[in-house]
KOLGU-259715 format. One record per residue: residue in one letter; residue number from 1; y, z, x of N, C-alpha, C in turn. Coordinates in Angstrom, 2 decimals. Atoms other than C-alpha are relative to their C-alpha. Last residue first. Layout:
# KOLGU-259715
A_NUM_Y_Z_X_Y_Z_X_Y_Z_X;
...
This chain:
# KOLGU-259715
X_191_-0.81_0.25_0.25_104.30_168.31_67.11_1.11_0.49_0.60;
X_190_-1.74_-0.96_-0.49_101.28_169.57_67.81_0.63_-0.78_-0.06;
X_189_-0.45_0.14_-1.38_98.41_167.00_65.94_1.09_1.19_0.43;
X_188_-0.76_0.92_-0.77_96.93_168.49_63.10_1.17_0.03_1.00;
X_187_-1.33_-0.88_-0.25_93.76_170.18_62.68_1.61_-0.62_0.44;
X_186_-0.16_-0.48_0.59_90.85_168.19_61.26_1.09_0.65_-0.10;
X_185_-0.71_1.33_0.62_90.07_166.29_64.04_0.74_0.48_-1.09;
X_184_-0.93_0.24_-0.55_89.16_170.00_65.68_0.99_-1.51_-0.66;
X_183_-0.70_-0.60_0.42_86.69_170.40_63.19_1.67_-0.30_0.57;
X_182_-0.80_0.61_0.84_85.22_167.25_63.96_0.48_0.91_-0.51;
X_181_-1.13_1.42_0.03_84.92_168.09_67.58_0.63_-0.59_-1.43;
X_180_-1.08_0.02_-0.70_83.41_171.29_67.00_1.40_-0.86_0.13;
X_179_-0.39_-0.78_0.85_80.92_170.75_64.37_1.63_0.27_0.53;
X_178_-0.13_0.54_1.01_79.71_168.30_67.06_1.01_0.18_-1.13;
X_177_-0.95_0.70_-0.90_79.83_171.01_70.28_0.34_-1.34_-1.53;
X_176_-1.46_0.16_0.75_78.63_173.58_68.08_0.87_-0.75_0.31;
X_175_-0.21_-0.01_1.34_74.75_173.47_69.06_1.73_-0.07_-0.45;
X_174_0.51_1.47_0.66_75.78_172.07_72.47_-0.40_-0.17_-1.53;
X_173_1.75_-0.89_1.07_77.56_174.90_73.22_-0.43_-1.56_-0.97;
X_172_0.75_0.09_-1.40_80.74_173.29_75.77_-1.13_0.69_-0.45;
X_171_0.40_1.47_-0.80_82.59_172.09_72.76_-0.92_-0.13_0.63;
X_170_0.88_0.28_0.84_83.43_175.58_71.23_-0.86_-0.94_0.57;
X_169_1.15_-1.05_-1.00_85.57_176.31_74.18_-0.99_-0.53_-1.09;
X_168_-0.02_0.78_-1.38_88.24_173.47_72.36_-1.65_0.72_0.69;
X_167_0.76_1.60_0.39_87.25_174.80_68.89_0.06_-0.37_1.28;
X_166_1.50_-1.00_-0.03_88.39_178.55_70.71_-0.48_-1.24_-0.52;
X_165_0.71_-0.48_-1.09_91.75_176.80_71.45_-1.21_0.19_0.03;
X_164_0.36_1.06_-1.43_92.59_174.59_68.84_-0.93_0.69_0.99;
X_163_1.51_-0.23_-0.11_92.11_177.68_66.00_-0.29_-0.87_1.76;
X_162_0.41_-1.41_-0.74_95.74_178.86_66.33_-1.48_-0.62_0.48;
X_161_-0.07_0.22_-1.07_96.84_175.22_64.82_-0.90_0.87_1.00;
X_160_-1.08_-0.21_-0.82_95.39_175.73_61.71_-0.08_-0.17_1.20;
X_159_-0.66_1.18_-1.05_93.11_173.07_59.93_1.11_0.64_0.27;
X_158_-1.51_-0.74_-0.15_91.54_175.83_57.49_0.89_-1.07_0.38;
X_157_-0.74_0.01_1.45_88.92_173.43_56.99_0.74_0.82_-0.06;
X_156_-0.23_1.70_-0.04_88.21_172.94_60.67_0.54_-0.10_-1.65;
X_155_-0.79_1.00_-0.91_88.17_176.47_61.46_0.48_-1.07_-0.54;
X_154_-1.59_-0.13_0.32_85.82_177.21_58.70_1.34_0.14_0.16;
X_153_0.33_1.16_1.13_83.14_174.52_60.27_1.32_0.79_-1.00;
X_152_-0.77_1.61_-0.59_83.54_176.33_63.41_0.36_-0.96_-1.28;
X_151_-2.38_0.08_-0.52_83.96_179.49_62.20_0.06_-0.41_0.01;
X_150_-1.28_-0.37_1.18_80.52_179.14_59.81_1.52_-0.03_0.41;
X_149_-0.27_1.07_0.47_78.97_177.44_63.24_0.65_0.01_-1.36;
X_148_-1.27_1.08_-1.39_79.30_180.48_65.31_0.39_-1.18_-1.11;
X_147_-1.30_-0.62_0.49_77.74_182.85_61.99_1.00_-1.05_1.19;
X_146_-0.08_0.43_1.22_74.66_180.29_61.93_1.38_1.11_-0.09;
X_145_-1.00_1.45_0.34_74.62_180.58_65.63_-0.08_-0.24_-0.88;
X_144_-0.92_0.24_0.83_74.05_184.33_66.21_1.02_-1.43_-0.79;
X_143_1.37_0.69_0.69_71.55_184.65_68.72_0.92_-0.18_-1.49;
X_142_-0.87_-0.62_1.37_74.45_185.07_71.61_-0.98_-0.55_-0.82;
X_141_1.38_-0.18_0.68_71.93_183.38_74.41_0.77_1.12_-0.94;
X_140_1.64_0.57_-0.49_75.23_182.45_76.72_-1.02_0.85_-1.16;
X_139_0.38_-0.14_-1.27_78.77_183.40_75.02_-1.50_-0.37_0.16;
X_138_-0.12_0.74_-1.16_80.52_181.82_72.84_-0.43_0.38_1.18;
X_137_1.24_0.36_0.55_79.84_184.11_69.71_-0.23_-0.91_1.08;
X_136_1.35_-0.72_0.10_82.40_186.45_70.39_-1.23_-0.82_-0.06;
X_135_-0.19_-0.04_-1.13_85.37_183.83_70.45_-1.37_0.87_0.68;
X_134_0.64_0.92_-0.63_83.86_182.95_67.03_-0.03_-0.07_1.31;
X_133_1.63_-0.40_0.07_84.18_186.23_65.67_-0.69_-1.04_0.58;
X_132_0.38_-1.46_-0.56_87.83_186.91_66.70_-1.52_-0.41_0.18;
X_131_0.22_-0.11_-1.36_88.48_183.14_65.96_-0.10_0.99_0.79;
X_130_0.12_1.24_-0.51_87.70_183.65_62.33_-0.14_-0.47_1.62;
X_129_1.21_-0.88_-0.37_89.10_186.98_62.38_-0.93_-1.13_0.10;
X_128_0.22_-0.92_-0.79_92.58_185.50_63.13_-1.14_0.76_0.02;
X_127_0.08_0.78_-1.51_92.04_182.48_60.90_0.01_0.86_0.95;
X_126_1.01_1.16_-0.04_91.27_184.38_57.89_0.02_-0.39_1.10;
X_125_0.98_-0.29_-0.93_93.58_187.34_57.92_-0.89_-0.85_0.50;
X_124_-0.63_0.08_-1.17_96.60_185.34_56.38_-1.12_0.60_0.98;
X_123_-0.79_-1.41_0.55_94.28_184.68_53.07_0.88_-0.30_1.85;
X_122_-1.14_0.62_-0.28_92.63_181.15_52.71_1.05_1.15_0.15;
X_121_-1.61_-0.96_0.33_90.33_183.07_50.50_1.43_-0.57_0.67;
X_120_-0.21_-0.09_0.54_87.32_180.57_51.14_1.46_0.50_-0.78;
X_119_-0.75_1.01_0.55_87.74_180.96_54.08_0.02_-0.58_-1.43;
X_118_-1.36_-0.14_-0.28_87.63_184.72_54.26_0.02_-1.85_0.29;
X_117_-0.59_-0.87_0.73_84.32_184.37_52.19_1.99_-0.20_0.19;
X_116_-0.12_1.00_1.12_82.67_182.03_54.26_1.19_0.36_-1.09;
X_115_-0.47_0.80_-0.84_83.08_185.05_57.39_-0.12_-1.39_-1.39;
X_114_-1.71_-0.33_0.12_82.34_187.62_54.82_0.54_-1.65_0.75;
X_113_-0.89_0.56_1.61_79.05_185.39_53.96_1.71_0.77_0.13;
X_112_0.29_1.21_0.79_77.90_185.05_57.48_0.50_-0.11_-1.20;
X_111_-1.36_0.30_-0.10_78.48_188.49_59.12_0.32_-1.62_-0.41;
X_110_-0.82_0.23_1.70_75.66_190.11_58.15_1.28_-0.51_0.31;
X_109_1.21_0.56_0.07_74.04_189.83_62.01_0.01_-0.01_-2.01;
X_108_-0.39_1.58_-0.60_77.40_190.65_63.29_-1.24_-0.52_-0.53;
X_107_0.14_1.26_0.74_77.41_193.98_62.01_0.06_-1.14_0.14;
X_106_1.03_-0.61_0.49_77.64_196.20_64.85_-0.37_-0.57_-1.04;
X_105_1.12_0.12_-1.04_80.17_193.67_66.46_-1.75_0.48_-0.15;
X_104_0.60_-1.36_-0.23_82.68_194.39_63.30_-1.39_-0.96_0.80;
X_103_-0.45_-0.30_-0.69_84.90_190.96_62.80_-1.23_1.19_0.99;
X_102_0.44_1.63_-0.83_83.28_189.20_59.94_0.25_0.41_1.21;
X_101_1.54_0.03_0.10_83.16_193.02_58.36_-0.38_-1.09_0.73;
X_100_0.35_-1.48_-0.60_86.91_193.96_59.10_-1.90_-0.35_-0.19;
X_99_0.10_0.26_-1.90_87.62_190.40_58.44_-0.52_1.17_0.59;
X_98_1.02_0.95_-0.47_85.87_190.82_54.49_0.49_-0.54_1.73;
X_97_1.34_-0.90_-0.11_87.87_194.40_53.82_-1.22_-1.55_0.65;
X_96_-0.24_-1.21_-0.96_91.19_192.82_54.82_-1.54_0.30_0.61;
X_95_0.26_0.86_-1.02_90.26_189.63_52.65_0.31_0.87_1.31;
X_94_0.56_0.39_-0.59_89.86_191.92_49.94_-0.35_-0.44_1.09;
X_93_0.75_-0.15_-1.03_92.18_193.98_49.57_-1.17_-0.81_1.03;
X_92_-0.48_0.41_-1.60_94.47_191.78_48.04_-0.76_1.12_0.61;
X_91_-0.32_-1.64_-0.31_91.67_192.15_44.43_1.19_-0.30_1.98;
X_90_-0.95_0.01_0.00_91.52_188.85_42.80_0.97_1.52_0.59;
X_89_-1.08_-1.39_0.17_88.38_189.38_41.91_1.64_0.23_-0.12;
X_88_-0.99_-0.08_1.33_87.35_186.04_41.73_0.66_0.98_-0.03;
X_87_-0.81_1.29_0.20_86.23_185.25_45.80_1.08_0.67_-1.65;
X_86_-1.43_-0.55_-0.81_84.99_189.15_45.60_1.14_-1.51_-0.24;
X_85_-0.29_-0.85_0.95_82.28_187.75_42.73_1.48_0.52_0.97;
X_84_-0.49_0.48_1.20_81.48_185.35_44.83_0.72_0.56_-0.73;
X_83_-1.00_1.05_-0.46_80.85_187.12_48.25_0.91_-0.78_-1.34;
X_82_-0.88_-0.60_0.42_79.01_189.71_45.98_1.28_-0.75_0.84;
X_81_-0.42_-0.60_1.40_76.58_187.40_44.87_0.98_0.76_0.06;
X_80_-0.20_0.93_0.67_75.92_185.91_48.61_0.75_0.58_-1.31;
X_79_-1.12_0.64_-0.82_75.66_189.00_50.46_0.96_-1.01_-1.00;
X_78_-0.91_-0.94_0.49_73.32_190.34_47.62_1.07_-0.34_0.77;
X_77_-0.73_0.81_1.26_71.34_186.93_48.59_0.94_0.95_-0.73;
X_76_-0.51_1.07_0.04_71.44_187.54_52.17_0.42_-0.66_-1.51;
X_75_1.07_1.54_0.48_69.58_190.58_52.30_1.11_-0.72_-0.50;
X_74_0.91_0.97_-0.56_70.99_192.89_54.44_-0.36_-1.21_-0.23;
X_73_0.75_-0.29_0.00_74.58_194.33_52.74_-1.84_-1.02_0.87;
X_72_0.11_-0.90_-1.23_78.07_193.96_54.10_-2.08_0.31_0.54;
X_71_-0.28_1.74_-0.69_78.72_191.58_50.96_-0.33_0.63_1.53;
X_70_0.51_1.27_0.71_77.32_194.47_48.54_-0.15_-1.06_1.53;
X_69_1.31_-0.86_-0.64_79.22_197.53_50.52_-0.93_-1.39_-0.41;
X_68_-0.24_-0.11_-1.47_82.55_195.45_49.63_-1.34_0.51_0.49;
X_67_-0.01_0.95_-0.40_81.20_194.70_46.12_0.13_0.00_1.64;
X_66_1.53_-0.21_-0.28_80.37_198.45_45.59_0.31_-1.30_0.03;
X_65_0.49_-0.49_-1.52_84.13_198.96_46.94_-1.33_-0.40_-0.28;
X_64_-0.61_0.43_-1.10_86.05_196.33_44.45_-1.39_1.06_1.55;
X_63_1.37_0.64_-1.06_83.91_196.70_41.41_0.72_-0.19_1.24;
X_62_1.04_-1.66_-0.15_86.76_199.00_39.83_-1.31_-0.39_0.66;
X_61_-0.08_-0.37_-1.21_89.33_195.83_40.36_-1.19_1.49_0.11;
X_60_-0.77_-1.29_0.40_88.50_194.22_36.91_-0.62_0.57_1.62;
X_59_-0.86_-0.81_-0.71_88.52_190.86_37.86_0.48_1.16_0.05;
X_58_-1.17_-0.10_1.18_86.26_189.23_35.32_1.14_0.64_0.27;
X_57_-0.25_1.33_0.30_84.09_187.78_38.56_1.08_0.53_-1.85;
X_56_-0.85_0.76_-1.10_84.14_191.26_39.82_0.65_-1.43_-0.59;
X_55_-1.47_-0.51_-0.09_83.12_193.36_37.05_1.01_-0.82_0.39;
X_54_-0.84_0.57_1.55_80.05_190.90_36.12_1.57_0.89_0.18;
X_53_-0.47_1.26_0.45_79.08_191.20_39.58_0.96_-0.21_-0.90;
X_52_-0.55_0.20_-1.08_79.70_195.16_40.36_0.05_-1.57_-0.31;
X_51_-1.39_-0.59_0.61_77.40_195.76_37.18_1.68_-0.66_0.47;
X_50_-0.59_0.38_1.38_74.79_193.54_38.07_1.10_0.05_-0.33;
X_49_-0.37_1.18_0.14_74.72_195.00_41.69_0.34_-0.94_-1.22;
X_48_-1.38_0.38_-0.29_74.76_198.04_40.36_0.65_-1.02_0.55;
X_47_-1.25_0.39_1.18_72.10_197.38_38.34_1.40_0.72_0.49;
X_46_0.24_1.58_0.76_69.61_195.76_41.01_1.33_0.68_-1.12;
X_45_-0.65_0.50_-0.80_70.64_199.37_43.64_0.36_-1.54_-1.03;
X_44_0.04_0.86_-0.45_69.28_201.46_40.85_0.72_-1.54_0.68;
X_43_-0.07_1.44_0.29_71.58_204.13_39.50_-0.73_-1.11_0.77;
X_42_1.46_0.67_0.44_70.63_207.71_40.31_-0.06_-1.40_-0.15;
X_41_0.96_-0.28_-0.81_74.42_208.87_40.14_-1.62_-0.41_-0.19;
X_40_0.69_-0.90_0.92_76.63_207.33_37.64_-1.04_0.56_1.58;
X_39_-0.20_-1.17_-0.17_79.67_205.64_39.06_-0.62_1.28_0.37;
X_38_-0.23_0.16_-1.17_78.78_202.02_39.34_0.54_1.44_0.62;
X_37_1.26_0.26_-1.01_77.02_202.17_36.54_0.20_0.06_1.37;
X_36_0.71_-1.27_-0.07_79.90_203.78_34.41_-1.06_-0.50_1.18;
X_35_-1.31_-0.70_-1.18_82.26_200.38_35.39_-0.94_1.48_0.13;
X_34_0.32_0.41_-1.12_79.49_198.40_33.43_0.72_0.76_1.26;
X_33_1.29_-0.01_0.10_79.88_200.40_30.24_-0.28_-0.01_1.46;
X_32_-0.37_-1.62_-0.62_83.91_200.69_30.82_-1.85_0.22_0.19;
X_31_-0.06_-0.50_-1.62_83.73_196.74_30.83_-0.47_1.66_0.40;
X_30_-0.60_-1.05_-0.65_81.73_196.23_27.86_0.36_0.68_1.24;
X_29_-1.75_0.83_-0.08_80.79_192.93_26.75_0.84_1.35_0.53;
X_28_-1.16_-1.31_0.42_77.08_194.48_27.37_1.46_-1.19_0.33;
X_27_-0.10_-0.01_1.00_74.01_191.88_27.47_1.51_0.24_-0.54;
X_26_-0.16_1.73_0.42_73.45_191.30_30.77_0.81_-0.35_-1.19;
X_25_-0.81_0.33_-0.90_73.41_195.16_31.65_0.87_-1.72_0.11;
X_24_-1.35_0.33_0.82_71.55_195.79_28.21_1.54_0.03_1.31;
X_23_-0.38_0.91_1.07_68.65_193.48_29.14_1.32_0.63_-0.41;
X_22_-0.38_0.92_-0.20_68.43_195.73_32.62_0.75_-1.09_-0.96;
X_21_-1.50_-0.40_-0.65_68.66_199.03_31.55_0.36_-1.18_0.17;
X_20_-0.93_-0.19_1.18_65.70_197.96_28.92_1.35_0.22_0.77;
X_19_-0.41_-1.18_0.90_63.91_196.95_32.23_1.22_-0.33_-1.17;
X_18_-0.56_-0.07_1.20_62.82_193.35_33.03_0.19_1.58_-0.96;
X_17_1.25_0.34_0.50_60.92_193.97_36.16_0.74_0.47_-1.33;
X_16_-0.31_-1.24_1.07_64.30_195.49_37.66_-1.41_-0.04_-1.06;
X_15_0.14_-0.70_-0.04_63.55_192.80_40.33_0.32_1.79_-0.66;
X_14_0.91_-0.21_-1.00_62.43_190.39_38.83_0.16_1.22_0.28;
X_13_0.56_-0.31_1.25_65.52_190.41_36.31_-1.70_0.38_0.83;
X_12_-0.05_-1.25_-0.41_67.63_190.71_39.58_-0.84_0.80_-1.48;
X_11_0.12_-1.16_-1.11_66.99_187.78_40.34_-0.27_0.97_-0.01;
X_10_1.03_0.50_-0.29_67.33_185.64_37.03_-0.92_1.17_1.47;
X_9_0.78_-0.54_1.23_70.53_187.61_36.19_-1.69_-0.17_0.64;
X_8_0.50_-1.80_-0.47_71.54_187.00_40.18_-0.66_0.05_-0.97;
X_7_0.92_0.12_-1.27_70.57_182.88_39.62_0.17_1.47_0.09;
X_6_1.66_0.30_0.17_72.27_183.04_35.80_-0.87_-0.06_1.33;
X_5_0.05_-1.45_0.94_75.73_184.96_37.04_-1.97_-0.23_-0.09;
X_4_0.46_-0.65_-0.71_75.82_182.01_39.76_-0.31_1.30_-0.54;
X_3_1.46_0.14_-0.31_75.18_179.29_36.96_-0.51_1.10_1.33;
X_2_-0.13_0.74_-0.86_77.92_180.59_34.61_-1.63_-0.01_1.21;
X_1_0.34_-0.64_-1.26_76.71_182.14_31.51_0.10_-1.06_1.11;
């Protein structure tokens, strides 16, 4: 058991208060098992997350939408778990479905793990929603600076050109002005 499988297991063993659904959600080598949970009506939110993990990270594409709803979701650590699990998937929707969420204005306050997510993925959407969400975030008392400083910082490890600009504006926010500059070092010179 890898160690982010063991932190949800652990998690979501709490909160399922160690049900019998739960031990045989952990348990089961069976994809079509885990693929029913995500189907079944009634299903507690802890074992479709389960389910939806262990799908994801073995790439079977049938966890693809309750992962997408997952990484979209409030609490930060279902964000987290299904951010991961999308990383393995191997699904090309993905990085569609994670700018459309780093991107979306009405969500901007979950917009932290897509936005990790699409760098992570290194996908062609990345840098264009990237500086969609960071250009957004540049403005006066925007309360949003842990999603500003994810662009800036995945900006700088992207190291495309496109980003210069919005790293440049970056500068003048004193929280991102740092993050800023050494992202920008990061990108190389025009040529």
């Amino acid at each position: 058991m890898d160690e982010e499988l063991r932190s949800l297991a652990e998690r979501l063993r709490q909160e399922s208060r160690g049900a019998a659904a739960y031990q045989r959600l952990v348990a089961t080598d069976d994809p079509d098992e885990l693929a029913e949970v995500l189907v079944a009506a009634g299903q507690p939110l802890w074992a479709r997350e389960l389910a939806a993990f262990r799908l994801g990270v073995a790439g079977d594409r049938r966890a693809f939408e309750a992962l997408v709803l997952l990484l979209n979701h409030r609490d930060p650590a279902r964000c987290a778990s299904a951010a991961h699990a999308l990383a393995r998937l191997g699904d090309p929707r993905t990085a569609r479905a994670a700018a459309a969420l780093a991107t979306n204005e009405l969500r901007v306050a979950y917009a932290l793990h897509p936005v990790r997510l699409l760098v992570e993925l290194r996908a062609p959407e990345s840098v264009p929603a990237l500086i969609t969400t960071l250009e957004r975030r540049l403005h006066p008392h925007d309360p949003y600076h842990r999603v500003a400083l994810a662009c800036v910082e995945g900006l700088g490890e992207l190291g495309d050109p496109r980003a210069r600009t919005v790293l440049n504006e970056a500068l003048a926010h004193p929280a991102l002005a740092d993050p800023a500059a050494h992202a920008l070092t990061r990108i190389p010179p025009q040529g």
